[in-house]
N, C-alpha and C positions, 0 to 999 in steps of 0.2 A: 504494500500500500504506500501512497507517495505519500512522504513527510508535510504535514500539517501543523503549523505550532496552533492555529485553535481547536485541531482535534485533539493536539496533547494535553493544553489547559484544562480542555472540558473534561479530560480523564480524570486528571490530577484532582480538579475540581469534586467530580464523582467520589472519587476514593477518599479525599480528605472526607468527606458529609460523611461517608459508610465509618471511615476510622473518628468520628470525632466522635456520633451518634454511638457507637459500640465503645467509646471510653470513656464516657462522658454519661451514659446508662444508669451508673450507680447513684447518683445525684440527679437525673431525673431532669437532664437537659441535653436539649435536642442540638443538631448540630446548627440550626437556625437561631437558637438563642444565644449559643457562648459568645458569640460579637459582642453582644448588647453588654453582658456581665464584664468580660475583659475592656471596652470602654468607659464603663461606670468603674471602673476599678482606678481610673486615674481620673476620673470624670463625676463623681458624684454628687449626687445634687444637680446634675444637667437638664436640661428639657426635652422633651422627644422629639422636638423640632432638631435639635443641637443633636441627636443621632441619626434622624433621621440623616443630615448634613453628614455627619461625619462617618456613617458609615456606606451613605450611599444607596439608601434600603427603602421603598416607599412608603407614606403615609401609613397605609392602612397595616403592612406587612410588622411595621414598629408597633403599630398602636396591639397587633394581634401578640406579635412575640413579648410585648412590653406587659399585659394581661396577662399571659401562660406564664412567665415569671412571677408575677403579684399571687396568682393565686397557688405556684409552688413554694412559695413565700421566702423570695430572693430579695423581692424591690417591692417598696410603696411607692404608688403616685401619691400627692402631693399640691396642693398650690401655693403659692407665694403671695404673703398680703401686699406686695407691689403688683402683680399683675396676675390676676383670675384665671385668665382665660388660658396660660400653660401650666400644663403639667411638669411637676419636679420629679422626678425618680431618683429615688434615694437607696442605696443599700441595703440589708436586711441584716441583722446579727448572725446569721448563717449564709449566706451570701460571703460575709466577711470573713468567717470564720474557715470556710472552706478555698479562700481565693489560692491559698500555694498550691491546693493540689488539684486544681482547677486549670490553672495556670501549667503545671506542669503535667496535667495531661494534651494541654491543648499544642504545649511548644513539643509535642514529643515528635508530633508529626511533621514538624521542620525540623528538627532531628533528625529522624528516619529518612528526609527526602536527601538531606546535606549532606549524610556520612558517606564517608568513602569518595568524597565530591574535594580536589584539593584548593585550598584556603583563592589561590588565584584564580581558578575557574566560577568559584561561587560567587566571587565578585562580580564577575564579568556578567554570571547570571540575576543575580542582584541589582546590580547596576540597570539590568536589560530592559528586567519587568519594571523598576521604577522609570523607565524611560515611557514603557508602553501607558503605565498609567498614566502616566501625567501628559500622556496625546489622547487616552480616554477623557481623562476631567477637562482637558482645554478643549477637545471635540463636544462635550457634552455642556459645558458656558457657554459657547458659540452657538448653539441649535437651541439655547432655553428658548423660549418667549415669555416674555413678561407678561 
């Protein structure tokens, strides 16, 4: 089959969800939620506007994974007596309490992909995908409409 880098991402893409969702099991989060958690984990107290932004995730898909976390009792929404109308997401005492190894199931899998990969080639790969995003996000400022 001829070499595709989007047929490879979509793989990689594939197997990350299979591998995050199967280590991630025992705590009761999906591989669609741990974005949300590992952002609020430097991010706390943010708005769902301010994930939806930074993680690039729509409206509705935040507002659904932002709920399945509340009700696995990760995060509280929230408002702020300066302005009603956003929601705050806040942390949860288990939430907190579990982020190292949350954390270090989610980096395992960029472990797994890097080993054996040497220190000057991962750069180069590093380097590559941060090059691709950032003609993603500048392709996708360009096409908004206000």
């Amino acid at each position: 089959m001829k070499r595709n880098i989007g047929r490879s991402m979509s793989i990689l893409h594939r197997q990350a969800q299979v591998f995050h969702t199967h280590s991630l099991k025992s705590f009761g989060i999906s591989a669609g939620e741990y974005p949300f958690l590992l952002y609020l984990y430097t991010h706390d107290g943010c708005t769902q506007d301010d994930l939806v932004n930074a993680l690039t995730i729509d409206k509705a898909a935040t507002a659904r994974a932002i709920a399945s976390l509340e009700e696995k009792g990760y995060v509280r929404r929230g408002k702020v007596d300066a302005d009603k109308r956003c929601n705050h997401i806040k942390l949860s005492d288990t939430a907190k309490e579990n982020e190292a190894e949350i954390r270090r199931r989610v980096y395992a899998w960029s472990e797994f992909l890097s080993e054996d990969i040497d220190p000057e080639t991962l750069k180069i790969v590093e380097d590559t995908l941060d090059k691709m995003v950032e003609k993603v996000e500048k392709r996708k400022k360009e096409t908004e409409i206000d």
